[in-house]
C-alpha positions in Angstrom: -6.6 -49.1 62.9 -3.9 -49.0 60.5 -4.5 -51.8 57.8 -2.6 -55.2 56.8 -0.8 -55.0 60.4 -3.4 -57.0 62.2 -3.7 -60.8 62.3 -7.1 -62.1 60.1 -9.3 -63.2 63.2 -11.6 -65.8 61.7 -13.9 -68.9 63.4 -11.8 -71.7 64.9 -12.9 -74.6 67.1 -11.2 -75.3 70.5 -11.8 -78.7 71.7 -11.0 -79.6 75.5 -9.5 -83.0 74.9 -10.2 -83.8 79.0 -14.3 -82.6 78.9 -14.7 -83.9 75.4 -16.3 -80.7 74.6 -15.6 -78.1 71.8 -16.9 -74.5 71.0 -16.9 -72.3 68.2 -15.2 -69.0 68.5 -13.0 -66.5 67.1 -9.8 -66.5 67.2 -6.0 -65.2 65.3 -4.7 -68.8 65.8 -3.6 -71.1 63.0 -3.7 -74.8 62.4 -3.4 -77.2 59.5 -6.5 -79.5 61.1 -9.9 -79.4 60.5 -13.3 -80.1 61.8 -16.6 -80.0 60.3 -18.9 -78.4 62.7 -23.0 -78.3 63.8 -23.5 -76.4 61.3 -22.0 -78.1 57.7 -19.3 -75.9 57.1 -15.5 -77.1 58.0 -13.4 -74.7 60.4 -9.7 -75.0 61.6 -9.6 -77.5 65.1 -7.4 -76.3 67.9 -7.0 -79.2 70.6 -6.3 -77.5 74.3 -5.2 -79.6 77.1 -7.9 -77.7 79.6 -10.7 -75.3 80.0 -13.5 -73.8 81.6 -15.4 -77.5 81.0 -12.6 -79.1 82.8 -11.0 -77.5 85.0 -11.3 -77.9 88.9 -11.9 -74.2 89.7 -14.9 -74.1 87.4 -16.4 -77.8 88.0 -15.9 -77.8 91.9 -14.0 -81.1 91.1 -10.9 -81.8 93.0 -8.3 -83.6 91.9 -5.5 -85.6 94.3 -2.0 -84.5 93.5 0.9 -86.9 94.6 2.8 -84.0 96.5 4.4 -87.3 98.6 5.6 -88.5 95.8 7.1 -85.1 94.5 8.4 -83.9 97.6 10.5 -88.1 97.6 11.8 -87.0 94.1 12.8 -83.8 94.8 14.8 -84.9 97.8 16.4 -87.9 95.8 17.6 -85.5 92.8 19.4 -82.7 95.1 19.4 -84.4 98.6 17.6 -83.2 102.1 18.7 -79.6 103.5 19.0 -78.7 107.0 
């Protein structure tokens, strides 16, 4: 590897905000917020919407989707077709 063209990869948190869970990895990602950790020491805090904690393919949890709903909307905004 050719030096200084890589991104520093150094531990970060990722916290699933929908599971309430968090895990220490590594990762090149930056952020200006913080979290102290398990362990003592502070490390940056990355918040993701979903992950292997929470999401349906991984739980076996199913969720109900208002397709109705969407498929009502859609045929307000640009009208039924024959």
């Amino acid at each position: 590897m050719r030096p200084g063209i890589h991104p520093v990869s150094r531990p970060v948190v990722f916290r699933d905000r929908a599971a309430d869970t968090a895990i220490l990895t590594t990762s090149t990602v930056h952020s200006s917020r913080t979290i102290e950790w398990e362990d003592g020491n502070t490390y940056p805090l990355i918040d993701v919407e979903i992950s292997s904690a929470s999401h349906p393919f991984y739980t076996g949890n199913t969720r109900v989707v208002d397709t109705a709903g969407r498929v009502e909307r859609f045929e307000r905004r640009y009208g039924r077709t024959s």
